[in-house]
Backbone as JSON, one array per atom type, in Angstrom:
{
  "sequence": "XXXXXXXXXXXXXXXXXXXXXXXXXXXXXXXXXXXXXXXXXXXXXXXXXXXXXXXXXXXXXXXXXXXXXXXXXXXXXXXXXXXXXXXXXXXXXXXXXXXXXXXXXXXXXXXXXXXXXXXXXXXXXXXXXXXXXXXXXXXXXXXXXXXXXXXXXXXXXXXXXXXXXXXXXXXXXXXXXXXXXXXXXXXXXXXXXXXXXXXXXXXXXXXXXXXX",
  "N": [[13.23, 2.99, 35.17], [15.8, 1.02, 33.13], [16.45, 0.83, 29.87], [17.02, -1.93, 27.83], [19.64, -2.61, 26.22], [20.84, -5.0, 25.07], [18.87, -6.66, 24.31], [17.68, -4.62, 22.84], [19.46, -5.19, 20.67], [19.26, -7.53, 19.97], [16.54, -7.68, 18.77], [16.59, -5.86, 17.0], [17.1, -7.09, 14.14], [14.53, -7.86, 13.62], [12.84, -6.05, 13.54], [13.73, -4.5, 11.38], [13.04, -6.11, 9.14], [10.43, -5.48, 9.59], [10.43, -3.08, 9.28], [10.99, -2.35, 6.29], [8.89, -4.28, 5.45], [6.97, -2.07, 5.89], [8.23, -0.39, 4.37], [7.9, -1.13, 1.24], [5.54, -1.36, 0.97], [4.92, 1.53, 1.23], [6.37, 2.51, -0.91], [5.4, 0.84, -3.26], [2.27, 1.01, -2.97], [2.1, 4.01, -3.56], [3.27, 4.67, -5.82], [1.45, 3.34, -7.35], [-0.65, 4.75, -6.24], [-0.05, 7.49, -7.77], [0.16, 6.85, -10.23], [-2.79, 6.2, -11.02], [-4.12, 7.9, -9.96], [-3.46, 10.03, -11.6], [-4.39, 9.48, -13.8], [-7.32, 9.11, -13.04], [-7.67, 12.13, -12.75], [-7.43, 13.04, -15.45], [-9.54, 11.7, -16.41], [-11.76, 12.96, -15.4], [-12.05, 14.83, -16.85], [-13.67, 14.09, -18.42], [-16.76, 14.48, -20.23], [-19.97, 13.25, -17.81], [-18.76, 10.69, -17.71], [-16.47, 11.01, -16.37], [-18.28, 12.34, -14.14], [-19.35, 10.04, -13.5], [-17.0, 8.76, -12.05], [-16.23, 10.85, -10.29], [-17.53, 10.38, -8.18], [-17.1, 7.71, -7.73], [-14.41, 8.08, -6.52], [-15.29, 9.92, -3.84], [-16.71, 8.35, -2.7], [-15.02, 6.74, -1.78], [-13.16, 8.68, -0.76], [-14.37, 8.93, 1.62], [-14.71, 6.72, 3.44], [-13.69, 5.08, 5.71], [-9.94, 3.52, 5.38], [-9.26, 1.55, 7.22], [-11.39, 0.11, 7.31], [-11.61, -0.15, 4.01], [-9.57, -2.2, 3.85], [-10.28, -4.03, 5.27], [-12.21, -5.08, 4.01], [-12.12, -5.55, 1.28], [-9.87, -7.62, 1.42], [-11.21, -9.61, 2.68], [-12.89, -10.02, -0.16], [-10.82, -10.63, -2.03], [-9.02, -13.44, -3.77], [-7.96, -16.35, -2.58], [-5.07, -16.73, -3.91], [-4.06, -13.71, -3.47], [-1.49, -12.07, -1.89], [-1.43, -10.83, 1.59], [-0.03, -8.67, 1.71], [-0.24, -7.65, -0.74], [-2.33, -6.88, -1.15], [-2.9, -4.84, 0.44], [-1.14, -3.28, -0.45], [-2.42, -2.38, -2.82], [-5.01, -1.94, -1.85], [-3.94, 0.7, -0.6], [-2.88, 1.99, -2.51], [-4.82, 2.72, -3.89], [-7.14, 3.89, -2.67], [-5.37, 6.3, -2.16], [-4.98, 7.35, -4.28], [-7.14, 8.59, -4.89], [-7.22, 10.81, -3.49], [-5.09, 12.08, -4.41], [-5.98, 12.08, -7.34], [-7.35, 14.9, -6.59], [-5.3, 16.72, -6.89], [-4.01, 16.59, -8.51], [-6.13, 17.73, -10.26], [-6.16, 20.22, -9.24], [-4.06, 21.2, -10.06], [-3.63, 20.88, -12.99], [-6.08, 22.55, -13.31], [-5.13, 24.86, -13.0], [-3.37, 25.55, -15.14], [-3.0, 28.36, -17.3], [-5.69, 29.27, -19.76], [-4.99, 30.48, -22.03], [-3.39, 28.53, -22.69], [-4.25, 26.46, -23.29], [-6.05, 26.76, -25.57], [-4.18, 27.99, -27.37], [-2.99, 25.77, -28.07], [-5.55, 24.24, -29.23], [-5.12, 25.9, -31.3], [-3.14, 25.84, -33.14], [-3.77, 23.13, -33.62], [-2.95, 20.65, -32.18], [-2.67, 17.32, -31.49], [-4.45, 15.81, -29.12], [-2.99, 14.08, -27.32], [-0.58, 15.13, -27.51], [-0.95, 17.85, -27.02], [-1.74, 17.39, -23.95], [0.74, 15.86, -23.36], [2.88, 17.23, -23.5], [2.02, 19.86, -23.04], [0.1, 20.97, -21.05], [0.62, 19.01, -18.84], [3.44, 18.81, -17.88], [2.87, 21.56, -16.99], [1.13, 21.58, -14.91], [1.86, 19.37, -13.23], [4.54, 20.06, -12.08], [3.74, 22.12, -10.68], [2.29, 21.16, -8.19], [3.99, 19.28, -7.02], [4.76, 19.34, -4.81], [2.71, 18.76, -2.81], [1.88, 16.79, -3.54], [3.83, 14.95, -2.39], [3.62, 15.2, 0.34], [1.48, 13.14, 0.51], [3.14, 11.05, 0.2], [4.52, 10.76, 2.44], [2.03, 10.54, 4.33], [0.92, 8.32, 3.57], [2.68, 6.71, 4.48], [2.57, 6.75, 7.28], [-0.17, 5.82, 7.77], [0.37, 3.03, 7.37], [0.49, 1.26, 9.36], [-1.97, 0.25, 9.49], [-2.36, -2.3, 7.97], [-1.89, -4.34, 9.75], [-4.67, -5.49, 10.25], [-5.13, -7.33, 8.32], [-3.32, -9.28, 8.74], [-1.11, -8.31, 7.65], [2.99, -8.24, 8.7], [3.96, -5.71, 9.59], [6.19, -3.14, 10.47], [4.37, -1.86, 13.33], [2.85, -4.36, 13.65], [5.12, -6.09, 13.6], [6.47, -5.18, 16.34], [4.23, -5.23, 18.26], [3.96, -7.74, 17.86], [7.19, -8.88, 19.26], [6.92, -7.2, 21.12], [5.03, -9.04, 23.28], [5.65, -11.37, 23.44], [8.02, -11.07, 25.11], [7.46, -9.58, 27.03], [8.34, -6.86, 26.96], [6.86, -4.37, 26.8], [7.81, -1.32, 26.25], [10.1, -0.85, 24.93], [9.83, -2.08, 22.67], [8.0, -0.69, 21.15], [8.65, 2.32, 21.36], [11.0, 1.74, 19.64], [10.2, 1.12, 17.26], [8.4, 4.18, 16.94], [11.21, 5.34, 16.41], [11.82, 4.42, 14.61], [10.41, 4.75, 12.53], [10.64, 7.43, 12.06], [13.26, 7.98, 11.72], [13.02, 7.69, 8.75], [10.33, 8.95, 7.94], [11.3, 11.91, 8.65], [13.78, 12.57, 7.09], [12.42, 12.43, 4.48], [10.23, 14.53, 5.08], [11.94, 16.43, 5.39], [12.79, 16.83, 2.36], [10.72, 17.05, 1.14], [10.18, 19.83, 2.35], [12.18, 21.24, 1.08], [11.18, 21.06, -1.67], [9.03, 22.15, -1.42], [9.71, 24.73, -1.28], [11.0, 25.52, -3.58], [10.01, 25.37, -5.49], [7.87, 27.1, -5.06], [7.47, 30.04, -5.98], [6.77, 28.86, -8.65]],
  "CA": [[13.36, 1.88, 34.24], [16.7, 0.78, 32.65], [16.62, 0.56, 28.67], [17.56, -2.91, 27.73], [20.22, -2.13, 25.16], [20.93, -6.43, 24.62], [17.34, -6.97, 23.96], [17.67, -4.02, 21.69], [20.55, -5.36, 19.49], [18.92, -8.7, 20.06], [15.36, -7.84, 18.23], [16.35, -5.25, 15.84], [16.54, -7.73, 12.55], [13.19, -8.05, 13.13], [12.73, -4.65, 13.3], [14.3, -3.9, 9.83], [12.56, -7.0, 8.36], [8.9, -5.25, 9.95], [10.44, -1.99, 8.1], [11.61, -3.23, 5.21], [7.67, -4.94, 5.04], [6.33, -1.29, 5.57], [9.03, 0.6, 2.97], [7.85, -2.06, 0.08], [3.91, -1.04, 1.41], [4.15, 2.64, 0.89], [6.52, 2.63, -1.82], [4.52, 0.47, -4.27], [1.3, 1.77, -2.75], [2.42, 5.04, -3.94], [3.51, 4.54, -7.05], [0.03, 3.05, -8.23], [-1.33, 6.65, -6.68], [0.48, 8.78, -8.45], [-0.15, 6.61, -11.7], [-3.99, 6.1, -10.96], [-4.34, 9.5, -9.52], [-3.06, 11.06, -13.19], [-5.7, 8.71, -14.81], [-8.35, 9.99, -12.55], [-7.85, 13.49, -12.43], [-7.62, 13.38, -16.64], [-10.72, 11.43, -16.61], [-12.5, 13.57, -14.68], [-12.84, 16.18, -17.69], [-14.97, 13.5, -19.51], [-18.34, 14.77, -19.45], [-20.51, 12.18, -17.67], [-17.76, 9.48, -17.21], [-16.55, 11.98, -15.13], [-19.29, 12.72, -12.85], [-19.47, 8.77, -12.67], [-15.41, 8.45, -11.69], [-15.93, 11.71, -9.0], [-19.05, 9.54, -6.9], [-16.42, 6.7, -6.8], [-13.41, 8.74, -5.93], [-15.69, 10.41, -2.82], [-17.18, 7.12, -1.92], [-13.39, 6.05, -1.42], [-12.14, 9.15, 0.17], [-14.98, 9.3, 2.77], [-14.63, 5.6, 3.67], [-11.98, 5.1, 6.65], [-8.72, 3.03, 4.75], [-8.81, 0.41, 7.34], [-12.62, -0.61, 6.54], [-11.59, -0.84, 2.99], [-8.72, -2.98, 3.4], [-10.95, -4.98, 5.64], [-13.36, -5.55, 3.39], [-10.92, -5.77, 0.04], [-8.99, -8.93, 2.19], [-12.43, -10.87, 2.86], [-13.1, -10.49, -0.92], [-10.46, -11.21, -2.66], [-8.87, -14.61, -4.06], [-6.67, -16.7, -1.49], [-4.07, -16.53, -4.2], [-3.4, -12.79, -3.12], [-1.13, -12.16, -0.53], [-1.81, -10.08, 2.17], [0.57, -7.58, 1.58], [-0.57, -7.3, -2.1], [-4.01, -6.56, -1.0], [-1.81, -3.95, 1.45], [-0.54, -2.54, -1.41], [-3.05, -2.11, -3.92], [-6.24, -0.56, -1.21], [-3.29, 1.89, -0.03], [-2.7, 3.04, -3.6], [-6.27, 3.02, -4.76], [-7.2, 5.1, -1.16], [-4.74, 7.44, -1.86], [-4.94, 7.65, -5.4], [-8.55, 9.89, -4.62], [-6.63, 12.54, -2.97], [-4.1, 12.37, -5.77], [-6.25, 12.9, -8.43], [-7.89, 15.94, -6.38], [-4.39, 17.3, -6.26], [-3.5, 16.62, -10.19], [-6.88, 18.48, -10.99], [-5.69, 21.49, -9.03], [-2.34, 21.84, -11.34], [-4.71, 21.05, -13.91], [-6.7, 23.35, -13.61], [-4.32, 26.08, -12.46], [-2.66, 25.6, -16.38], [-3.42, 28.83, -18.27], [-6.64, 28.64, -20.49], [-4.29, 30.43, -22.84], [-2.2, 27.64, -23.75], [-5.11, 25.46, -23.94], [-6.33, 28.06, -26.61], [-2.97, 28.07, -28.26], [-2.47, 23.99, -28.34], [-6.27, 24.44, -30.31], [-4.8, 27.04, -32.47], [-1.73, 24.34, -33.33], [-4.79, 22.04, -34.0], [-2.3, 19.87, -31.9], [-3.72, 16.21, -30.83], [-4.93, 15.84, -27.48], [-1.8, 13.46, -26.33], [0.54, 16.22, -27.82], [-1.27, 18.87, -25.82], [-1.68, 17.13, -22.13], [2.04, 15.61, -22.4], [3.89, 18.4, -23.26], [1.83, 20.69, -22.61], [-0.48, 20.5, -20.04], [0.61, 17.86, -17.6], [4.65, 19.74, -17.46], [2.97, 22.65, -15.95], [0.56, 20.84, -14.12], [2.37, 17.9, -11.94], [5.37, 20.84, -11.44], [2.81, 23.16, -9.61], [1.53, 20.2, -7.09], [4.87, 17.9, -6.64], [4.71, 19.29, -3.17], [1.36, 18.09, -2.09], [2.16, 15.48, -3.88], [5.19, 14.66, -1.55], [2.75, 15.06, 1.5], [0.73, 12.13, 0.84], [3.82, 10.15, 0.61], [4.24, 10.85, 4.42], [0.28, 10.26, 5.06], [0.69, 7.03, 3.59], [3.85, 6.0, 4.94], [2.12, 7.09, 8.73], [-1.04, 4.42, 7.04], [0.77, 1.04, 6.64], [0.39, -0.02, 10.21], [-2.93, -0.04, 9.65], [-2.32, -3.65, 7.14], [-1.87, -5.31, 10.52], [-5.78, -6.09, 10.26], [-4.95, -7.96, 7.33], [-1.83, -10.09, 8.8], [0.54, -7.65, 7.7], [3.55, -8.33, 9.95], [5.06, -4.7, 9.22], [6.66, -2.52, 11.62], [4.21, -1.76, 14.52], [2.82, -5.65, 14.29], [6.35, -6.69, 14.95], [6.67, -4.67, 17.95], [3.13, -5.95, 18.87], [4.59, -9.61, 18.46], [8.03, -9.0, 19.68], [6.48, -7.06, 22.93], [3.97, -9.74, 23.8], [6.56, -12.44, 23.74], [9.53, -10.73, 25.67], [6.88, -8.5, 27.93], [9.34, -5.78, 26.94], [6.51, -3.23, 25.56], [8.85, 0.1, 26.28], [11.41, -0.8, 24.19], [9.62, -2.41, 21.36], [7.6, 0.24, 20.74], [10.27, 2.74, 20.96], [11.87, 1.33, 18.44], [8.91, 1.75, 15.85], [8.59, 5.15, 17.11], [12.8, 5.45, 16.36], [12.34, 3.72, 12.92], [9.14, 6.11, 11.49], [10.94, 9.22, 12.62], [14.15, 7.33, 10.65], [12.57, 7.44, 7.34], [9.71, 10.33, 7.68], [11.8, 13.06, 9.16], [14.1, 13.05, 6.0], [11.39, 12.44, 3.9], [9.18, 15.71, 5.25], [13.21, 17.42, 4.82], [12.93, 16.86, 1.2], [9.46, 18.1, 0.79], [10.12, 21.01, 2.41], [13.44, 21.84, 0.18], [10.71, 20.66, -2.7], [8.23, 23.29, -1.59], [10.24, 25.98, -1.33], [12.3, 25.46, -4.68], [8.6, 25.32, -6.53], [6.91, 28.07, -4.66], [7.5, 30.8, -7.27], [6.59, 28.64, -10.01]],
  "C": [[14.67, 1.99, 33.48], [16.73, 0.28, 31.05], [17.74, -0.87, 28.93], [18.63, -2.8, 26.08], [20.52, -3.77, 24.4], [19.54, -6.54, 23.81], [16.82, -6.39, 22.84], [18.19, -4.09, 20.16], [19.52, -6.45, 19.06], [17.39, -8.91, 18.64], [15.53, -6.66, 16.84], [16.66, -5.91, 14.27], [15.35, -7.64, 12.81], [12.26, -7.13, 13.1], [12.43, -4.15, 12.24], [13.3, -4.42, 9.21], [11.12, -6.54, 8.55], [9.05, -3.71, 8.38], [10.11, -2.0, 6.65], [10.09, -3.19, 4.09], [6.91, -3.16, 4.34], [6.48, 0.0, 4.38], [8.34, -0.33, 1.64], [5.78, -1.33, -0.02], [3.81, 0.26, 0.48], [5.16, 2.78, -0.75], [5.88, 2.2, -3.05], [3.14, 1.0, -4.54], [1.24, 3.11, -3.37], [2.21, 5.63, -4.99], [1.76, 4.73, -8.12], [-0.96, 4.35, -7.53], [-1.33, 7.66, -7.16], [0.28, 8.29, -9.97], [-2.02, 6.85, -11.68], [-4.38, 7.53, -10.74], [-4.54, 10.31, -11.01], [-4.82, 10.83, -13.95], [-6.82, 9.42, -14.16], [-8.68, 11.43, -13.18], [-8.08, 13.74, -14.79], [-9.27, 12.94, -16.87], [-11.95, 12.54, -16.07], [-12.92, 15.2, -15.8], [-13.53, 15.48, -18.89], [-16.41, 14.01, -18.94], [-19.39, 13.28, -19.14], [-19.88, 10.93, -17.1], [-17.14, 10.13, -16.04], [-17.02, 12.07, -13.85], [-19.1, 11.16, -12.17], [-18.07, 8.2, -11.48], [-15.5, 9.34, -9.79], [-16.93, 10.99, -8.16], [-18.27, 8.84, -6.56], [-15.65, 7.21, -6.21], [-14.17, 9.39, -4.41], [-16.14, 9.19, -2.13], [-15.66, 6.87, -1.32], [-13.03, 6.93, -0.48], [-13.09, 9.16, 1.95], [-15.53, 8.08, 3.28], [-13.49, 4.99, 4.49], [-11.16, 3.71, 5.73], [-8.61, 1.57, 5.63], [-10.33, -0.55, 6.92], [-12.35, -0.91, 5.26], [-10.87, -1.75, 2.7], [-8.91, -4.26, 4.13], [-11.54, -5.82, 4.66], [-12.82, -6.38, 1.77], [-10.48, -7.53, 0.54], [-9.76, -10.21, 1.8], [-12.98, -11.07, 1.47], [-12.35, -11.46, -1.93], [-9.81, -13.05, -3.16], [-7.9, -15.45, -2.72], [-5.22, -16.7, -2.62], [-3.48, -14.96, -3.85], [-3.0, -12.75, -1.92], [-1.35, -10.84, 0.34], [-1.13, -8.53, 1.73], [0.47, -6.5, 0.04], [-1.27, -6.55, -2.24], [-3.94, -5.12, -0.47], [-1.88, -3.08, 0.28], [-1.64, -1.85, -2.52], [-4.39, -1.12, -3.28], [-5.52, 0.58, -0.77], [-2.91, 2.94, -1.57], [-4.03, 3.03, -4.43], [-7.09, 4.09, -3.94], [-6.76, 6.38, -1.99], [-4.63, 8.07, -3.23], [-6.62, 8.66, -5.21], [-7.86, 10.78, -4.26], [-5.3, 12.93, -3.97], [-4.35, 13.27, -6.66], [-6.98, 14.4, -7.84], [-6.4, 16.88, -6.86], [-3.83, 17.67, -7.78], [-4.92, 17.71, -10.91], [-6.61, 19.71, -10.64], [-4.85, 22.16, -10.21], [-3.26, 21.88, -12.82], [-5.15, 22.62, -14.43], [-6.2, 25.38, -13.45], [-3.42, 26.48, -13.69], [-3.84, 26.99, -16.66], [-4.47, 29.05, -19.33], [-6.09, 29.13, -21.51], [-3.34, 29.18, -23.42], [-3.13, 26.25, -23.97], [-5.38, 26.09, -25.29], [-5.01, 27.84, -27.65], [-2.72, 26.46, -28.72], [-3.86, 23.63, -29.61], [-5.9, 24.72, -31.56], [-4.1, 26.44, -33.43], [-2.47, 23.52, -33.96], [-3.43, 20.83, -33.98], [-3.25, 18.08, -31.14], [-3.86, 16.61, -29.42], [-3.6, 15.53, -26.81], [-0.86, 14.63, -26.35], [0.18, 17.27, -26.41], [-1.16, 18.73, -24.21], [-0.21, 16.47, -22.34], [3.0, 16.13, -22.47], [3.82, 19.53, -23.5], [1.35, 21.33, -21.37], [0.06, 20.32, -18.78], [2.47, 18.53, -17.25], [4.39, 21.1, -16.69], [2.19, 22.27, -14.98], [1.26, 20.3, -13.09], [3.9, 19.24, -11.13], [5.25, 21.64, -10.2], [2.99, 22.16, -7.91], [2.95, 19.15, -6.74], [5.14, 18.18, -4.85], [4.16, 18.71, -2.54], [1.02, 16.97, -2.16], [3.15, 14.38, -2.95], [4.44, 14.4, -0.7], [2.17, 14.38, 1.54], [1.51, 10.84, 0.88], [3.88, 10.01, 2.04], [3.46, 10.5, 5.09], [0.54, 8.5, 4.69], [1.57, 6.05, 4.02], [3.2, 5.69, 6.68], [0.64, 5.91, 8.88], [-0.47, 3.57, 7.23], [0.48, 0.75, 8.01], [-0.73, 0.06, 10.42], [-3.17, -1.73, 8.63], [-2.3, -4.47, 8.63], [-2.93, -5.66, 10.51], [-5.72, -6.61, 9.57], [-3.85, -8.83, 7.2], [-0.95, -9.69, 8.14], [1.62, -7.6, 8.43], [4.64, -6.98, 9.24], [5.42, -4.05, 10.68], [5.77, -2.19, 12.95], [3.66, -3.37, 14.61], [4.26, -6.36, 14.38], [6.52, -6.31, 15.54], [5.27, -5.27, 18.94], [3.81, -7.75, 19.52], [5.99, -9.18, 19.54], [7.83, -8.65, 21.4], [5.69, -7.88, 23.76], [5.29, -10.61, 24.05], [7.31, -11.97, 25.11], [8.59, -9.72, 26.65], [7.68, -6.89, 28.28], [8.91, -4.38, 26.25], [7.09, -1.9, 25.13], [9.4, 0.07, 25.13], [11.08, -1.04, 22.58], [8.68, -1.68, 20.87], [7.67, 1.35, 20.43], [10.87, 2.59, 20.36], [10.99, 1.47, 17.23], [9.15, 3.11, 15.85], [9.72, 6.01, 16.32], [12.53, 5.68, 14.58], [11.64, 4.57, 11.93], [9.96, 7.04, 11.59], [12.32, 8.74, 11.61], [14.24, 7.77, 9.21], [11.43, 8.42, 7.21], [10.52, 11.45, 8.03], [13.18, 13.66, 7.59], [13.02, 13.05, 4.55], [10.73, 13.86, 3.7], [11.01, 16.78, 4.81], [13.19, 18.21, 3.14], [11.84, 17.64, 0.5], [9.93, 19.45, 0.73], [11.08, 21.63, 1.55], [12.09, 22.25, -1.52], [10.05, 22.5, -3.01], [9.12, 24.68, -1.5], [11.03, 25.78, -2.86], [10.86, 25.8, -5.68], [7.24, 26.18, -6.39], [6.5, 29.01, -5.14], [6.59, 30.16, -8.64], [4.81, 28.88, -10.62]]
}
């Protein structure tokens, strides 16, 4: 078989523009896991509210991601757009394995300097935001890094939800042009693009924070 290198120039805007869809996915997606996540994992030392938060957080994580963003789609309003819907079950998903990850660092703080922030008879906010949560989120920004990657390797699962991100434009573009090699190959190209420095950075991350 002869790589069509025309065909290649020819379709890659719509390539970028699939990318593009799926960089906007995990980046926002993200975001609202690493904010929601925090919230979680603090909540989670309410007694009672707590217990109620960790039932939902397990319901979520042990619920496959594309069933929920099935199901999310068929409820919500027709004013949301697909990609919204995209966005918000990928950072509510992933925000469960977040906050597991924020209670680690958590809980991996010292019970001395809880003890000492008492002693201070410092408020609560004082204590978790500069005390706390600086040795906390430092510990875990690795593992933290790693679910960027998981959820970046996620988005072409929005195509059940008329997401047209990077592997449903190779879906469309290969059906049309019966050219599936190439346009799937080129997804392939474009993930490895954008995860392979990605997992680079981690790894610099984890090693720079391994001591700490």
């Amino acid at each position: 078989m002869i790589w069509d290198f025309e065909f290649t120039l020819e379709v890659m805007p719509d390539f970028l523009r699939g990318l593009w869809v799926t960089v906007q996915a995990t980046v926002f997606g993200y975001l609202i896991a690493l904010a929601l996540g925090l919230v979680i994992a603090m909540v989670r030392r309410i007694p009672v509210l707590g217990t109620i938060v960790h039932v939902v957080m397990e319901f979520i994580r042990t619920t496959p991601l594309l069933v929920q963003l099935v199901f999310v789609f068929a409820l919500v309003p027709a004013g949301f757009s697909p990609l919204m819907v995209g966005i918000i079950v990928l950072g509510v998903h992933y925000a469960a394995y977040t906050a597991e990850v924020y209670r680690s660092g958590i809980e991996g703080v010292a019970v001395g300097q809880w003890e000492a922030a008492r002693a201070l008879s410092l408020p609560a906010r004082r204590t978790w935001g500069a005390i706390v949560l600086p040795q906390a989120i430092r510990k875990v920004i690795p593992a933290l890094g790693n679910y960027l990657i998981a959820m970046f390797k996620d988005t072409p699962l929005l195509f059940a939800i008329t997401v047209v991100e990077l592997l449903a434009t190779a879906q469309q573009v290969g059906q049309a042009s019966f050219k599936i090699v190439e346009a799937f190959t080129l997804v392939g190209f474009l993930f490895l693009l954008v995860s392979i420095p990605s997992a680079i950075i981690i790894r610099r991350l984890e090693r720079r924070y391994a001591a700490v």
